[in-house]
C-alpha positions as CSV (number, residue, x, y, z in Angstrom):
1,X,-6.7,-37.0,-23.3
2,X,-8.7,-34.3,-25.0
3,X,-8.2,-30.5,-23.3
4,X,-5.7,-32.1,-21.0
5,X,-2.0,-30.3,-21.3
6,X,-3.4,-27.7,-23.5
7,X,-4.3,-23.9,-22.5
8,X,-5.3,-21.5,-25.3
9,X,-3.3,-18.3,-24.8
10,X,-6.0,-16.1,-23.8
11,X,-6.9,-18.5,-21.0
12,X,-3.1,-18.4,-19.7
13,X,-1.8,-14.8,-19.7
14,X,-3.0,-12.1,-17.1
15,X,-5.0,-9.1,-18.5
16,X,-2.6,-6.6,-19.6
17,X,-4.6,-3.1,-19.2
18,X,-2.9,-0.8,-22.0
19,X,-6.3,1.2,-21.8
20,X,-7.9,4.0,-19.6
21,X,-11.2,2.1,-19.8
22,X,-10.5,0.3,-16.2
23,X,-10.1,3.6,-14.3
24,X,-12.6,5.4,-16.7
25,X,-14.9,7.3,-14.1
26,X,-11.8,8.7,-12.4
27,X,-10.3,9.8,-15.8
28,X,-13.9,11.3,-16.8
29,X,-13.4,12.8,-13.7
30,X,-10.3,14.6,-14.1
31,X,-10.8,15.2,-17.3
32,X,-13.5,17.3,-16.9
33,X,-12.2,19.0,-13.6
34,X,-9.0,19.8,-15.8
35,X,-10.9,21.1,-18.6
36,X,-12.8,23.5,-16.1
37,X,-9.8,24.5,-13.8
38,X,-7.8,25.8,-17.0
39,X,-11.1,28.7,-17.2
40,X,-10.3,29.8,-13.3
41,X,-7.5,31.3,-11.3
42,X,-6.5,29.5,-8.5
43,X,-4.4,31.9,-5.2
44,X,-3.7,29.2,-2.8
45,X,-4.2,25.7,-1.7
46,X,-7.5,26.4,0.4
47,X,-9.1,28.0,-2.8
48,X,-7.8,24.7,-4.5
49,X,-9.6,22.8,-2.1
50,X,-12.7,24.9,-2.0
51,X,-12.6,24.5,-5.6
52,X,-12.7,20.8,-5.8
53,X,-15.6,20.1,-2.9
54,X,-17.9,22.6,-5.3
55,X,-17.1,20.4,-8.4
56,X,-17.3,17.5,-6.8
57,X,-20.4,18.3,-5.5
58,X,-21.5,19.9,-9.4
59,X,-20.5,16.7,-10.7
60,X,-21.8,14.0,-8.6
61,X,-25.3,15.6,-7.6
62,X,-26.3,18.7,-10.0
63,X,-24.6,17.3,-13.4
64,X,-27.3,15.2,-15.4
65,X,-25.4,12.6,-17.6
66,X,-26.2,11.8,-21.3
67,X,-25.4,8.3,-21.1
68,X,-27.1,7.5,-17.4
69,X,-30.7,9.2,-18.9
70,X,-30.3,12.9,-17.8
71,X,-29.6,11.0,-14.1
72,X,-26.8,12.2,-11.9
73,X,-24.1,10.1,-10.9
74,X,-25.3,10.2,-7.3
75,X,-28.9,9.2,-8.4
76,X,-27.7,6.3,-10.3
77,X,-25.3,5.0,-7.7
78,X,-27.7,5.6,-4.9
79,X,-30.3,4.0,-6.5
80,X,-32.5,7.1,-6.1
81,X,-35.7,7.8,-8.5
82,X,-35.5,11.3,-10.1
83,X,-36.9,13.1,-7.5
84,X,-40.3,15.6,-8.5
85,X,-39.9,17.9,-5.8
86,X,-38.7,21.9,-6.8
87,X,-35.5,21.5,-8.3
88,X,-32.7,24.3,-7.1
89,X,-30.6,26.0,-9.2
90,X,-27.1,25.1,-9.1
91,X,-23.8,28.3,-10.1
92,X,-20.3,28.1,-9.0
93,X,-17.2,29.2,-10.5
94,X,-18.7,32.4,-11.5
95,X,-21.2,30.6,-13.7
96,X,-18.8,28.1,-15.5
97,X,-20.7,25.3,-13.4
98,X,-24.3,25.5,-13.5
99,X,-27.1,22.6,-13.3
100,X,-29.8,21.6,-11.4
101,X,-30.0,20.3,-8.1
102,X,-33.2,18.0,-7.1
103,X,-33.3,17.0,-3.5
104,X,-34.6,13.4,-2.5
């Protein structure tokens, strides 16, 4: 009756997430836009929302990331070859964002 009646404890216990690790993009994410905001003044909630479509867009398309080969997150997830055509130069935020953009 070997393994019958018997569950190690690791087997038998849901994963308990203690951890950022499972929502770690979105973190990255707002870590980063955090870090950013506190630079800028913000009048109103359509600024706000200005604001956060030009980082979004800073972020997912003209940021190169360290870890993904100097790829952008919307390269890698779009499974899109770094593109050789001109590259465009990428400011918002008076400056504080800046990159390059490379258009498929």
């Amino acid at each position: 009756m070997e393994g019958r009646g018997r569950c190690p404890a690791s087997d038998c216990r849901p994963p308990i997430c203690i951890a950022p690790w499972p929502n770690g993009r979105i973190e990255r994410f707002f870590g980063t836009f955090k870090r950013h905001l506190d630079r800028i003044v913000i009048v109103d909630k359509d600024e706000l929302r200005t604001k956060l479509v030009e980082f979004r867009a800073w972020y997912n398309h003209a940021r190169p990331h360290q870890h993904l080969h100097g790829h952008t997150l919307s390269e890698v997830w779009g499974g899109i070859a770094k593109s050789t055509g001109k590259p465009c130069f990428v400011s918002a935020w008076d400056g504080r964002l800046t990159g390059w953009f490379f258009p498929p």
